[in-house]
PLY file of the C-alpha trace (Angstrom):
ply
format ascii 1.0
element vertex 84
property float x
property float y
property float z
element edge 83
property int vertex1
property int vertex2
end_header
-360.26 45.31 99.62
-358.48 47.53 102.14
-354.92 47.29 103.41
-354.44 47.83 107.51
-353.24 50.85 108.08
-348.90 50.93 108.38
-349.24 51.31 112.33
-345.95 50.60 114.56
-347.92 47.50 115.82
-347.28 45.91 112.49
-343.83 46.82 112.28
-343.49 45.52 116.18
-345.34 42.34 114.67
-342.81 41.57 111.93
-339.61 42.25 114.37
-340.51 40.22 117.14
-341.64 36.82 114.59
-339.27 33.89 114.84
-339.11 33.76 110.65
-337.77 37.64 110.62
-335.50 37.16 113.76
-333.76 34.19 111.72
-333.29 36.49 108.87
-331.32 38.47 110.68
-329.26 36.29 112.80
-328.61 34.45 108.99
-327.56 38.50 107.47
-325.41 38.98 110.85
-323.68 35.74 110.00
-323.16 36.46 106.21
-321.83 40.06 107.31
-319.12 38.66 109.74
-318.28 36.01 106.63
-318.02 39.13 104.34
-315.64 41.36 106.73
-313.16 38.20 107.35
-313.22 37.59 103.99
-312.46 40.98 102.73
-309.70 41.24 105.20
-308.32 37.87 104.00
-308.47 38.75 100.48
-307.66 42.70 101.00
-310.81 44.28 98.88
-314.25 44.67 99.86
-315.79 41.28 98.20
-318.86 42.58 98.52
-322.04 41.80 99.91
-323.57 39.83 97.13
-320.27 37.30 96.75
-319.69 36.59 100.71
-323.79 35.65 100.57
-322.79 33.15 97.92
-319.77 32.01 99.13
-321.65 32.03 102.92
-324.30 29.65 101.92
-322.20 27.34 100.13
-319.58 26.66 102.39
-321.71 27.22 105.95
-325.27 27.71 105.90
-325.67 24.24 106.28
-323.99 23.73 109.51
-324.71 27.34 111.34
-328.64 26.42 110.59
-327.74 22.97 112.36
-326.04 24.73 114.91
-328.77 27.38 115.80
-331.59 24.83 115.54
-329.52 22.60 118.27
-328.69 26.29 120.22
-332.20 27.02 120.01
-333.53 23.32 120.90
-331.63 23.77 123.70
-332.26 26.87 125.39
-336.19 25.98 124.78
-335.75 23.02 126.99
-336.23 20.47 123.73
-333.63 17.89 122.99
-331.20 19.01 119.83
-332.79 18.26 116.43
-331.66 15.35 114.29
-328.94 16.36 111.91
-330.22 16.44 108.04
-329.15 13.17 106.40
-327.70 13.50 102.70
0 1
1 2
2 3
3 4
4 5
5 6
6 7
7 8
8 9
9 10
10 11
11 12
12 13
13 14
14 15
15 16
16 17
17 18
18 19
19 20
20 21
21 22
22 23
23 24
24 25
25 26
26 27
27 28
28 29
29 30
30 31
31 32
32 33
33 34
34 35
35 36
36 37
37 38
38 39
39 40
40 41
41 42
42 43
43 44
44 45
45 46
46 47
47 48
48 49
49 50
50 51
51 52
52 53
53 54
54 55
55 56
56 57
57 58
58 59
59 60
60 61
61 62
62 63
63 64
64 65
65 66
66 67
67 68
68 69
69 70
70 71
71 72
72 73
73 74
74 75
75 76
76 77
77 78
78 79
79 80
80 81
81 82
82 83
């Protein structure tokens, strides 16, 4: 079994899917947490502890958030919010 070759039209591929642009709209969001944080707290928490502390306190919501952003700018009525 052969592998395609590692061509920039793969690479183009991968940027432009929806799954990869999340992933970095989610690492954006986790970055800003980790600056205001640090600033707060006056250290460098680092990048491991603001992801933690990101996706327990607001991962939830911002996905909510983006989904109904997204929904919206695609023309689609907002998603229903996750019941718990």
């Amino acid at each position: 079994m052969t592998t395609p070759p590692e061509g920039s039209g793969n690479r183009d591929f991968v940027k432009q899917s929806s799954l990869y642009q999340e992933f970095l709209a989610e690492r954006e969001e986790i970055l800003k947490h980790k600056w205001i944080e640090s600033e707060r707290l006056g250290y460098d928490i680092g990048f491991e502890r603001a992801l933690l502390d990101w996706i327990r306190k607001h991962r939830d919501s911002w996905r909510a958030a983006r989904r109904a952003q997204l929904a919206g700018s695609a023309g689609q009525p907002p998603a229903e919010p996750a019941k718990k």
